[in-house]
N, CA, C and O atoms as a DFTB+ gen file, in Angstrom:
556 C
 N C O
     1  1     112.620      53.765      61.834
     2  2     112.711      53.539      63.270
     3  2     112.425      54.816      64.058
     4  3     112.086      54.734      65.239
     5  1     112.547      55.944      63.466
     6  2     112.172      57.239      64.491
     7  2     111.693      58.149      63.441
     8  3     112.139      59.214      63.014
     9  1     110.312      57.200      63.037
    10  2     109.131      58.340      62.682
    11  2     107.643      57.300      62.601
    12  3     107.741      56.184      62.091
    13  1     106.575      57.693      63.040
    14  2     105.554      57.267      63.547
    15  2     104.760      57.337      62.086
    16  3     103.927      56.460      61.857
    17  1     104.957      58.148      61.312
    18  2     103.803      57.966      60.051
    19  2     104.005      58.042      58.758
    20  3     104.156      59.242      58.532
    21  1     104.073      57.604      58.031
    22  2     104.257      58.343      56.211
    23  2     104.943      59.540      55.803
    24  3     105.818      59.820      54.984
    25  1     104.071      60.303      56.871
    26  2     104.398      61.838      56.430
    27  2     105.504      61.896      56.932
    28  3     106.368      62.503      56.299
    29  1     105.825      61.326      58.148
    30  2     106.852      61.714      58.783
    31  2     108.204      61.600      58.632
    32  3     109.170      62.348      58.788
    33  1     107.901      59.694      58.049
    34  2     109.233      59.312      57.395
    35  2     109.821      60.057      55.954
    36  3     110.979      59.933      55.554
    37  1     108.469      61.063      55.098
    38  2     108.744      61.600      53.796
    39  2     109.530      62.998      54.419
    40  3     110.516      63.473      53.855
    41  1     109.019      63.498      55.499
    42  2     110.029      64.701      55.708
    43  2     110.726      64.511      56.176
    44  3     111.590      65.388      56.142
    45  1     110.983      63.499      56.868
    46  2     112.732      63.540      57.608
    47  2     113.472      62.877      56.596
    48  3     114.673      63.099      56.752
    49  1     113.189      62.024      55.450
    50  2     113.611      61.727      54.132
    51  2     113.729      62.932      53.188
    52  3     114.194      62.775      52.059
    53  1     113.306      64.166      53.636
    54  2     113.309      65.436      52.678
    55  2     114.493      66.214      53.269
    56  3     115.302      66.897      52.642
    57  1     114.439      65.949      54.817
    58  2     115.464      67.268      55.720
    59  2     117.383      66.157      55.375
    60  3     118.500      66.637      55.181
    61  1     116.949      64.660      55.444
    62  2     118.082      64.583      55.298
    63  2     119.009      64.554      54.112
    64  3     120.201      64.292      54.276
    65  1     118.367      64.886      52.590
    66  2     118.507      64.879      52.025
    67  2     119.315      66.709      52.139
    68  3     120.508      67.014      52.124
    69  1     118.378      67.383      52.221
    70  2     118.761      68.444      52.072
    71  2     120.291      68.993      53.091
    72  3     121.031      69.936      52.807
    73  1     120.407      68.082      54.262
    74  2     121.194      68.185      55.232
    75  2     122.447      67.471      54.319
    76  3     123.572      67.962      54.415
    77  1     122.265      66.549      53.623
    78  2     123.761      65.693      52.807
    79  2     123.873      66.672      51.707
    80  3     124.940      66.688      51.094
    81  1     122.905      67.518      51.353
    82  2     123.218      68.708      50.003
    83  2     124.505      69.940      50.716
    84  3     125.660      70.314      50.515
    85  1     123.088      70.238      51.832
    86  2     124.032      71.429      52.611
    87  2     126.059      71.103      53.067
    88  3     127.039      71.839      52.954
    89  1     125.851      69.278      53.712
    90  2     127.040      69.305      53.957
    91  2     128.227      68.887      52.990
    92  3     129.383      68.757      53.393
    93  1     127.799      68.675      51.568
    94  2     128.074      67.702      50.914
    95  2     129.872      68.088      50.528
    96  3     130.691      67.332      50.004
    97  1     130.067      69.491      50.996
    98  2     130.980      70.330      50.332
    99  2     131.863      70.200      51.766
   100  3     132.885      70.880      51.672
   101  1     131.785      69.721      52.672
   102  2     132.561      70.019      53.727
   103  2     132.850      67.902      54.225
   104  3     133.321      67.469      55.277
   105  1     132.334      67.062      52.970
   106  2     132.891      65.905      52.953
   107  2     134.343      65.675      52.785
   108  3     134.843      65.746      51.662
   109  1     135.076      65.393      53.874
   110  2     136.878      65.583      53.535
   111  2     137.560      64.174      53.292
   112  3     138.784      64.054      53.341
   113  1     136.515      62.873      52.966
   114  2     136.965      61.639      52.569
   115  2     137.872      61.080      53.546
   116  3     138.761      60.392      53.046
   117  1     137.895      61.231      55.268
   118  2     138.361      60.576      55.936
   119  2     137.611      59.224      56.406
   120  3     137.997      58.439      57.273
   121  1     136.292      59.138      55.518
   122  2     135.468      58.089      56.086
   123  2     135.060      57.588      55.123
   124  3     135.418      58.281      54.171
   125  1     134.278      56.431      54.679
   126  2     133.153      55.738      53.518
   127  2     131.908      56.459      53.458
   128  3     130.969      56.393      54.251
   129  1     132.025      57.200      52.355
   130  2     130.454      57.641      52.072
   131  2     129.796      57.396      52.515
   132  3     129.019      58.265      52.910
   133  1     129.557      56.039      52.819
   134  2     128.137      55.600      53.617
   135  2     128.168      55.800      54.856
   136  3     127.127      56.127      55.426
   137  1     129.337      55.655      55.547
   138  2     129.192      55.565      56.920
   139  2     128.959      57.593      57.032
   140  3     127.917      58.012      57.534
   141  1     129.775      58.357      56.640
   142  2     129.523      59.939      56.359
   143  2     127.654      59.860      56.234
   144  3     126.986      60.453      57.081
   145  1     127.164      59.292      55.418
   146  2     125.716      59.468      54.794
   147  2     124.772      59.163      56.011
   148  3     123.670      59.656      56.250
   149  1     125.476      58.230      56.715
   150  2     124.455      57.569      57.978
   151  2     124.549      58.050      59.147
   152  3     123.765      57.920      60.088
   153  1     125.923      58.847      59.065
   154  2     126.107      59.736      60.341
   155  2     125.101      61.299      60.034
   156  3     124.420      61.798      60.930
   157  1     125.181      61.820      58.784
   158  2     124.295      62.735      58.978
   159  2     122.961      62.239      59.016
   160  3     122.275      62.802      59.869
   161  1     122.251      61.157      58.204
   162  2     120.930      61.297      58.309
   163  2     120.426      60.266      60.016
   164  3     119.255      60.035      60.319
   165  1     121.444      59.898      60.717
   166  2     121.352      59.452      62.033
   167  2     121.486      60.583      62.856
   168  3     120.729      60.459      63.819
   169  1     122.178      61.723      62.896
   170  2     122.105      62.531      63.508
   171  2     120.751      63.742      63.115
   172  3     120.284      64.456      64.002
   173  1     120.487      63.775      62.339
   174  2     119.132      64.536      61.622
   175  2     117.762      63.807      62.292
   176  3     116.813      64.375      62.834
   177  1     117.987      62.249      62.059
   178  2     116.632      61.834      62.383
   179  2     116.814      62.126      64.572
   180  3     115.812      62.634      65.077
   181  1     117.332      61.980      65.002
   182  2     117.630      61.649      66.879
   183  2     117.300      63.353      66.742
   184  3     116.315      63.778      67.346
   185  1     118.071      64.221      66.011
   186  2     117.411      65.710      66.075
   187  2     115.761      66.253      65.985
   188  3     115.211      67.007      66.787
   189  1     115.330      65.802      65.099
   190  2     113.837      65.679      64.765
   191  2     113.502      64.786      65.807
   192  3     112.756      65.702      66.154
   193  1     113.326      63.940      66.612
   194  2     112.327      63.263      67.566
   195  2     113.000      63.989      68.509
   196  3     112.189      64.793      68.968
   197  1     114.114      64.126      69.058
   198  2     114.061      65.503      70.479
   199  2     113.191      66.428      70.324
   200  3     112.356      66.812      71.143
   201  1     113.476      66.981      68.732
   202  2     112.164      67.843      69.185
   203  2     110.655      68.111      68.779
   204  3     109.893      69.076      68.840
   205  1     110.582      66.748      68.317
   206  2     108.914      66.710      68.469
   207  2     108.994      66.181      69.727
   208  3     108.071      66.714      70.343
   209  1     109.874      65.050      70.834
   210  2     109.447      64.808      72.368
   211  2     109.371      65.755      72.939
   212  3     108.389      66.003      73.638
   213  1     110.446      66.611      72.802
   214  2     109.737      67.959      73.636
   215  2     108.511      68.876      73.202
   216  3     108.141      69.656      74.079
   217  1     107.991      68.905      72.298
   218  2     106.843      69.567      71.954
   219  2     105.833      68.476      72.155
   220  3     104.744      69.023      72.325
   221  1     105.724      67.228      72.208
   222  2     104.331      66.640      72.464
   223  2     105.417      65.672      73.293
   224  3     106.625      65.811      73.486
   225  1     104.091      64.213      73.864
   226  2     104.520      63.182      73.744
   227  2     104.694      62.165      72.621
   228  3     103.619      61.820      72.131
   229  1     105.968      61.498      71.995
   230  2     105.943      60.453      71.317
   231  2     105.334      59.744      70.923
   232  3     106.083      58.778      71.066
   233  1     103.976      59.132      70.225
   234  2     103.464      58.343      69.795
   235  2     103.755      57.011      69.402
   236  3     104.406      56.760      68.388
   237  1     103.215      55.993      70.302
   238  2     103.950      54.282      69.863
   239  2     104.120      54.352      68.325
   240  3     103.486      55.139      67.622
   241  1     105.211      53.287      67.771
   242  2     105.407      53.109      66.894
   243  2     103.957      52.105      65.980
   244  3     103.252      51.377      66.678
   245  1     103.804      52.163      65.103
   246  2     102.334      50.969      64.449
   247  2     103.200      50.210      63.643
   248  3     104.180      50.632      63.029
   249  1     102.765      49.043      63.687
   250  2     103.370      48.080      62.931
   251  2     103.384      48.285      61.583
   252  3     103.848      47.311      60.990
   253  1     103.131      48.970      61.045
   254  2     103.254      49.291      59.285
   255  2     104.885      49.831      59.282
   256  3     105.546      49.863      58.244
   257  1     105.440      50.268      60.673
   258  2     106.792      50.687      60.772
   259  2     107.876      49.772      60.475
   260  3     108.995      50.048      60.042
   261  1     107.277      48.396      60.836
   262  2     107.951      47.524      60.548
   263  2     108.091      46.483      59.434
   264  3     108.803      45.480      59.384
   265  1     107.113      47.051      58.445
   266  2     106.614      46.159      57.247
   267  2     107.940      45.466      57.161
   268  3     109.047      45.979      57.326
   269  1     107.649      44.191      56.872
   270  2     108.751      43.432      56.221
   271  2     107.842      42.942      55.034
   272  3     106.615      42.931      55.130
   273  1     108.595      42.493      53.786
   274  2     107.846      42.232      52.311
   275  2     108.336      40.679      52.432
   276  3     109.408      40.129      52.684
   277  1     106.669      40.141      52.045
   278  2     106.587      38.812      51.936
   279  2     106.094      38.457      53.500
   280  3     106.251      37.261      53.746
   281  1     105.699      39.000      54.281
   282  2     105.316      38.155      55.726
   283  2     104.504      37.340      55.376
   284  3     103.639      37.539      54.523
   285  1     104.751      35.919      56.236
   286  2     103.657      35.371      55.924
   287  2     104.082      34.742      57.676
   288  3     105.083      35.119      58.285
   289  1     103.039      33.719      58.236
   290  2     102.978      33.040      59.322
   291  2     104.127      31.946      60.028
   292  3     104.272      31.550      61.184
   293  1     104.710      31.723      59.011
   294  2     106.315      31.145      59.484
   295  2     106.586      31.686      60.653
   296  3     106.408      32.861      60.972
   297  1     107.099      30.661      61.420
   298  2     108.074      30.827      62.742
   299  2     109.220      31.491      62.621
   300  3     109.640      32.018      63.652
   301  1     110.027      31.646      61.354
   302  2     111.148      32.644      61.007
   303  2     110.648      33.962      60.890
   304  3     111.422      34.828      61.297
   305  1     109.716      34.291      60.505
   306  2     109.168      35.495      60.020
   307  2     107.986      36.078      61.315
   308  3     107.513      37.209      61.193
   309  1     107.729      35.501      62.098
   310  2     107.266      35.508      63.372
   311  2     108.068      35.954      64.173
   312  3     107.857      37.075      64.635
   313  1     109.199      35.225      64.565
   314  2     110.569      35.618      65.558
   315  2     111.720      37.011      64.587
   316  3     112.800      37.301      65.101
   317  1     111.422      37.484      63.672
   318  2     111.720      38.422      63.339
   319  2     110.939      39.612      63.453
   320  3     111.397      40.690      63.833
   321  1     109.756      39.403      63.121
   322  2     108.717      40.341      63.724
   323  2     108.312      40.711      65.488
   324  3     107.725      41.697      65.933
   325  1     108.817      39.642      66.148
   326  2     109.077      39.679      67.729
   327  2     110.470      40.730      67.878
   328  3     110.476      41.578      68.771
   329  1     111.578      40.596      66.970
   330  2     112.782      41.222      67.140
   331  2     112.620      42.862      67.178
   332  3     112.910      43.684      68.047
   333  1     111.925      43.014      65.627
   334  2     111.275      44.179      65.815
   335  2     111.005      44.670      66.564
   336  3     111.710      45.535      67.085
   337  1     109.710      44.297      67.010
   338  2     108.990      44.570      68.360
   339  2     109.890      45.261      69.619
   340  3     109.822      46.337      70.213
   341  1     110.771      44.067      69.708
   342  2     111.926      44.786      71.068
   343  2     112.553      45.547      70.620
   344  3     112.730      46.493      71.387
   345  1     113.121      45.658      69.507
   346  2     113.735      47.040      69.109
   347  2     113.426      47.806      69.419
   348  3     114.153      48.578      70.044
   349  1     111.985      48.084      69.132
   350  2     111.200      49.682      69.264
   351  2     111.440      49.483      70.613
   352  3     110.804      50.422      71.092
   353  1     111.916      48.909      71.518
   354  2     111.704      49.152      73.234
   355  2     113.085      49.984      73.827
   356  3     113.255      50.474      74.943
   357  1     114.140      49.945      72.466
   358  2     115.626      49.842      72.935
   359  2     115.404      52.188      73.056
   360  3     114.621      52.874      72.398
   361  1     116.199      52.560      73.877
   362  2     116.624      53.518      73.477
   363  2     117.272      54.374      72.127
   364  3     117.777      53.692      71.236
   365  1     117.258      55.435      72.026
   366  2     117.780      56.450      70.429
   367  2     118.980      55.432      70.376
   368  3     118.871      54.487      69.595
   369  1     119.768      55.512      70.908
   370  2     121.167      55.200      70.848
   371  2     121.472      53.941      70.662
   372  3     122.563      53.554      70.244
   373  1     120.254      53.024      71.049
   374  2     120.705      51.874      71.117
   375  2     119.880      51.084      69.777
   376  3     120.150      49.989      69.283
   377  1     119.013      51.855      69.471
   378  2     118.255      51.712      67.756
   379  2     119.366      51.776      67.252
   380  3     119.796      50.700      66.837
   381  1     120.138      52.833      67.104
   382  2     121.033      53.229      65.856
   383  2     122.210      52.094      66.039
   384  3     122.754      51.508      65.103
   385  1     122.417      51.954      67.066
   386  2     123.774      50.839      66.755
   387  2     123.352      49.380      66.573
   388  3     124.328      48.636      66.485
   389  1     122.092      48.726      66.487
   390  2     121.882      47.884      66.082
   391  2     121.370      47.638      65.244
   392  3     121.308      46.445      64.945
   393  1     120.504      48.975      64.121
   394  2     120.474      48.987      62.767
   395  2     121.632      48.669      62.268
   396  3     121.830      47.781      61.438
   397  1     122.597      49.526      62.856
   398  2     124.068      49.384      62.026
   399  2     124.636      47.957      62.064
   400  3     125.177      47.308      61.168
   401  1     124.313      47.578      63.602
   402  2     124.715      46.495      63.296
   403  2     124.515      45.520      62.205
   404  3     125.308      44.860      61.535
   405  1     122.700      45.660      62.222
   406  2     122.298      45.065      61.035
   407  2     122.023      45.118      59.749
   408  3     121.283      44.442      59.035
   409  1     122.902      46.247      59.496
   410  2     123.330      46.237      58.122
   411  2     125.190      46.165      57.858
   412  3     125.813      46.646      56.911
   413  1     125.639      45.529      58.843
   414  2     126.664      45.187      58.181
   415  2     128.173      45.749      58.602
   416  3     129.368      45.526      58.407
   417  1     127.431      46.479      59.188
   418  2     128.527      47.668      59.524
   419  2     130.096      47.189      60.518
   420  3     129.952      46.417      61.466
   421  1     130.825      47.472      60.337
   422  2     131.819      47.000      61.204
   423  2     132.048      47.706      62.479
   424  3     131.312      48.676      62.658
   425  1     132.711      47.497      63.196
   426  2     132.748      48.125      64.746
   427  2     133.117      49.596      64.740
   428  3     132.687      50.487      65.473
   429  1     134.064      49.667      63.693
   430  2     134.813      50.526      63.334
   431  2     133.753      51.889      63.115
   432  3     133.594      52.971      63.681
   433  1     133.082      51.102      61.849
   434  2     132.585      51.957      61.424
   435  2     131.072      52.722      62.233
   436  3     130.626      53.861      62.101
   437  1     130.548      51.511      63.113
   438  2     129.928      52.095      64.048
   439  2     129.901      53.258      64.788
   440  3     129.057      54.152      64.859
   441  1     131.274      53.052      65.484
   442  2     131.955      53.790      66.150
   443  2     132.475      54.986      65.543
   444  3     132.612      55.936      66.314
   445  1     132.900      55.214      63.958
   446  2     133.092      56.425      63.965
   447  2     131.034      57.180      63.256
   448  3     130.891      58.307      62.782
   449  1     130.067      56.332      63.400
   450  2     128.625      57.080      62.826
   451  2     128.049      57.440      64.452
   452  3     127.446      58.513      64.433
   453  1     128.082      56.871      65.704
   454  2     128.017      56.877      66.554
   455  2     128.380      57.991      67.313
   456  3     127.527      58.817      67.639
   457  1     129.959      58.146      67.741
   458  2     130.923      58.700      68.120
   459  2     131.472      57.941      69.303
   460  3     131.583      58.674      70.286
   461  1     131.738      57.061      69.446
   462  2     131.686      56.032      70.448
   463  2     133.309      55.042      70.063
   464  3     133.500      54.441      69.005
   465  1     134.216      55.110      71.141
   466  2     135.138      53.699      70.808
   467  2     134.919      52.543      70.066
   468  3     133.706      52.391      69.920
   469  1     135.570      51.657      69.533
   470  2     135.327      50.420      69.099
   471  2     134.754      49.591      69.937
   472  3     133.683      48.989      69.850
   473  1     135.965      49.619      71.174
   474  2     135.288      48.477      72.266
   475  2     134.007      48.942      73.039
   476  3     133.318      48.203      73.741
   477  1     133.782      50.303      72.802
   478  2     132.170      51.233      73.812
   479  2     131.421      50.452      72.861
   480  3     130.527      49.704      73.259
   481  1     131.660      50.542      71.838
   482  2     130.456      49.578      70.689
   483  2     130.466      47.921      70.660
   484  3     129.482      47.332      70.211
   485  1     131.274      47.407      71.009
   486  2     131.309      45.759      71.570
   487  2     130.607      45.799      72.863
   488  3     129.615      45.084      73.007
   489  1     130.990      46.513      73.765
   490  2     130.492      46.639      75.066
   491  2     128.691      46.966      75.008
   492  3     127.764      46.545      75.701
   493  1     128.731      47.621      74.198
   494  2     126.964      48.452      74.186
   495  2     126.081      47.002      73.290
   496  3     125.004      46.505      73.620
   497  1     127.013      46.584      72.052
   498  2     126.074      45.617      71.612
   499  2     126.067      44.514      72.515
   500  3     125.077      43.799      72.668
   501  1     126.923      44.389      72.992
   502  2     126.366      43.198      74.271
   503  2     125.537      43.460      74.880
   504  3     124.595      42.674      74.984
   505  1     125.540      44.510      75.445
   506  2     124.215      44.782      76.264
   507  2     123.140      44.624      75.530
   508  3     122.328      43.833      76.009
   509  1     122.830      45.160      74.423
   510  2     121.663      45.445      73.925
   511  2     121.017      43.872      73.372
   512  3     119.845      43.800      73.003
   513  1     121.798      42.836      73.372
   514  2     121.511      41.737      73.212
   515  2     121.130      41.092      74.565
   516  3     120.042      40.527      74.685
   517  1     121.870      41.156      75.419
   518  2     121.268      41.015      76.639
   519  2     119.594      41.304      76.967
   520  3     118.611      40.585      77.145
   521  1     119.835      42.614      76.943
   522  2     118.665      43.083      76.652
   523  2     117.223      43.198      75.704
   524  3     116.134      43.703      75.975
   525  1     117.599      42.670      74.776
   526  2     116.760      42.457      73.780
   527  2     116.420      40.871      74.044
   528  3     115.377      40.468      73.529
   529  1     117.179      39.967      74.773
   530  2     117.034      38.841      74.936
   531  2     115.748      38.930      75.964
   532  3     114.700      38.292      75.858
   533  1     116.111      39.933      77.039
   534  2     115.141      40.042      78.038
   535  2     113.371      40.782      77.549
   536  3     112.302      40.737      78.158
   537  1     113.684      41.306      76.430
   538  2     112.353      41.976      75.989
   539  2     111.773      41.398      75.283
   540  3     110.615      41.679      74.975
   541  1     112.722      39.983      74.627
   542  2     111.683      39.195      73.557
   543  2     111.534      37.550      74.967
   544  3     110.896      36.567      74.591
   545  1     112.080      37.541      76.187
   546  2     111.130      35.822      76.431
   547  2     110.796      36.605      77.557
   548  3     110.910      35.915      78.569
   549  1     110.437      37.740      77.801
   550  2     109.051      38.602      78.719
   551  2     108.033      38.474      78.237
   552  3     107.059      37.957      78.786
   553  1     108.089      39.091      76.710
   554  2     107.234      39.637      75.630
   555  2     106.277      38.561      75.164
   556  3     105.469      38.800      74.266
């Protein structure tokens, strides 16, 4: 979701790796590994596109960003590929909490990869459904 090419997704897949090495020793098990794992490589990747936006402009996302395996012409697989689509429209902040959302994540745990309340994260995914409602029957 916040890298435009191959290369791009292989080095910010290289920095966050190296960023979970560097911090790996200052993990104090107040959280789930994963949610720890997604807070650094969520905060690594929003670091890297500040500052390539400030050194260039951003480049649209290309649909190879969104490969899903197995597409085929189905109306399910159509209206998921529309979802996509509005995603890429949502803000940094508002990508990351609805990946999370969609993988599963609980409010909780949102909120502590985020840094955001429980209810700031009920409150924000409403919106962003709102909103995503409005970017996919524009679109």
């Amino acid at each position: 979701m916040y890298c435009n090419s191959r290369e791009d997704k292989e080095d910010l897949f290289q920095d966050i790796i190296l960023q979970l090495w560097r911090a790996y020793g200052s993990f104090n098990g107040n959280s789930k590994v994963s949610t720890w794992v997604y807070r650094i490589a969520l905060n690594n990747a929003i670091t890297r596109l500040r500052k390539e936006t400030k050194r260039e402009k951003f480049a649209a996302l290309d649909d190879s960003a969104f490969n899903i395996s197995a597409i085929d012409n189905t109306e399910e697989n159509q209206q998921v590929l529309q979802m996509y689509s509005a995603i890429k429209n949502l803000t940094e902040v508002e990508r990351a909490i609805t990946m999370l959302y969609m993988d599963d994540y609980s409010y909780k745990e949102i909120a502590d990869v985020i840094g955001l309340s429980e209810s700031n994260v009920g409150f924000n995914l409403n919106k962003i459904r709102t909103k995503l409602k409005t970017i996919v029957n524009n679109g």
